[in-house]
N, C-alpha and C positions, 0 to 999 in steps of 0.2 A: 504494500500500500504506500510507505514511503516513497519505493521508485515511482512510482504513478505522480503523485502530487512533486517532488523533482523535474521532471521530466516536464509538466505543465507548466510548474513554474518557468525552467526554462525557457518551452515557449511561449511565454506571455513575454519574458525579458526577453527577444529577440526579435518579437513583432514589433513591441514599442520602441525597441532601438531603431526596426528598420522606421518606424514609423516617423520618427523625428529626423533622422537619416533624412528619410524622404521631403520632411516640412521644411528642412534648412539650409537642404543642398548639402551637405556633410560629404556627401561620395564626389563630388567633385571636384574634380582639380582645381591648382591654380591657372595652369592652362586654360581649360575650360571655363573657367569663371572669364578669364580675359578675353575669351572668342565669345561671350557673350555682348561685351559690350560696344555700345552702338560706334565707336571708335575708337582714333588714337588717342587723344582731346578729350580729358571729360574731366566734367567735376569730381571732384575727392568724394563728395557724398553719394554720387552715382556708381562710382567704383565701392562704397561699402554695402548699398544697397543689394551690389551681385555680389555680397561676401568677400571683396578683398581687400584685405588691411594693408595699409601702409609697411608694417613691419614684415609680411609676408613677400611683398614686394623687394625690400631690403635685401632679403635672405637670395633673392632670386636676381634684383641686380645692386651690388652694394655698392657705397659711396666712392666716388670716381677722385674724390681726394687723397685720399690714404695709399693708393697704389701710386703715385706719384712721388712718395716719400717723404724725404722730410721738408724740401720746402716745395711749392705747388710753382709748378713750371709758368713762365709767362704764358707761352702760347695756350692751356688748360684754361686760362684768367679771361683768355681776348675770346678762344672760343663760345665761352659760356655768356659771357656780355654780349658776342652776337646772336649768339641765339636769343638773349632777350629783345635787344635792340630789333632785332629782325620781325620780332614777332610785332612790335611799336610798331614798325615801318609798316609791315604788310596790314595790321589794320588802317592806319591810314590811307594805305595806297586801296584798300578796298570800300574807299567813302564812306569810315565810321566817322563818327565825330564823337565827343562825350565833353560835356562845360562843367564837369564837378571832376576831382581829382578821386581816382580810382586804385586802392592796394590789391594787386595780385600775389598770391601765392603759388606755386608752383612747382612740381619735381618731375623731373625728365626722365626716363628711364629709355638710354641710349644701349643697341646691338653691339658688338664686338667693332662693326665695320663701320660705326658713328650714327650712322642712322637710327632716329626715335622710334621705339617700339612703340612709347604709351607717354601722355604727361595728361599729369591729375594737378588738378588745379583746383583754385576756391579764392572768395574774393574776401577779404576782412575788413573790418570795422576802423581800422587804423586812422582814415581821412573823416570818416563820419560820414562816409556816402558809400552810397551801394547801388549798382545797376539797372536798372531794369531790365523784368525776364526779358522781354520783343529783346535788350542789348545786349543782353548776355546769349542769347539762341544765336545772335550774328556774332558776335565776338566767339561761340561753338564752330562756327560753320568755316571761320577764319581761321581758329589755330588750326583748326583739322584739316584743310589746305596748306598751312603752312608746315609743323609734321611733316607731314609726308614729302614734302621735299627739302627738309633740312637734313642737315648731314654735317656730326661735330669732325672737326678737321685737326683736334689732337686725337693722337692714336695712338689707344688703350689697350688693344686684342684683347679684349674683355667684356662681357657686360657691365654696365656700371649706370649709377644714378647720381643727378645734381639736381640741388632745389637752391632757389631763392625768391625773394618778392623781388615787385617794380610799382614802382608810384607812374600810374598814367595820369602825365598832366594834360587838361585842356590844350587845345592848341590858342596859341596866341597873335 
């Protein structure tokens, strides 16, 4: 009688596991979690929303600082500025405008051969202004054109990730 009730119980604890399994995506990769989402360019809280953390990310491309040693090469310094700057430039060259000063946040998570897998981004409270969605869906549709054909030109042979913010100022 013992084995009987064992044996149940076990299967009640392997349904429910599969059951939550199933509610939370648990069998899924991080792979797969990242082929879900609708790009390269996304918000940070849309990349948490399909399950993936910031720190998962890490493990998978880590900081593009620390392999560079002890001190951080010039060319790693110019690259990374252009790619911000770049991304400044190509929303203007794509007839955005914005008259209140906008904090981006941002980490890049660059292939071995420079090119951006994924950047997860979010916009903070820093200036005391924030977006609007209609701005922020085109400011989506821009970096995720831009991605795709950026390409960091120090070279890592590595996967690797860089974050920083950038203060969008109105143009004057």
């Amino acid at each position: 009688m013992k084995n009987v009730y064992t044996k149940a119980l076990y299967a009640v604890a392997i349904f429910c596991l599969s059951i939550v399994c199933l509610a939370c995506g648990g069998t899924k990769t991080l792979s797969e979690k990242l082929d879900r989402l609708p790009g390269r360019a996304v918000l940070i809280a849309d990349a948490k929303a399909q399950g993936i953390t910031l720190s998962a990310m890490e493990a998978l491309y880590p900081n593009g600082l620390p392999f560079a040693g002890d001190s951080v090469p010039a060319g790693y310094v110019q690259e990374w500025r252009g790619f911000v700057q770049g991304l400044a430039r190509a929303l203007r060259d794509s007839g955005m405008v914005w008259n209140e000063p906008y904090y981006l946040w941002g980490r890049a998570y660059f292939a071995p051969d420079g090119k951006v897998d994924h950047f997860f981004y979010h916009w903070t409270d820093k200036t005391g202004y924030r977006p609007t969605a209609d701005w922020q869906a085109r400011f989506g549709r821009v970096a995720e054109a831009y991605v795709a054909s950026f390409r960091f030109g120090y070279s890592m042979n590595r996967r690797f990730a860089q974050c920083g913010g950038v203060l969008l100022q109105p143009a004057q």
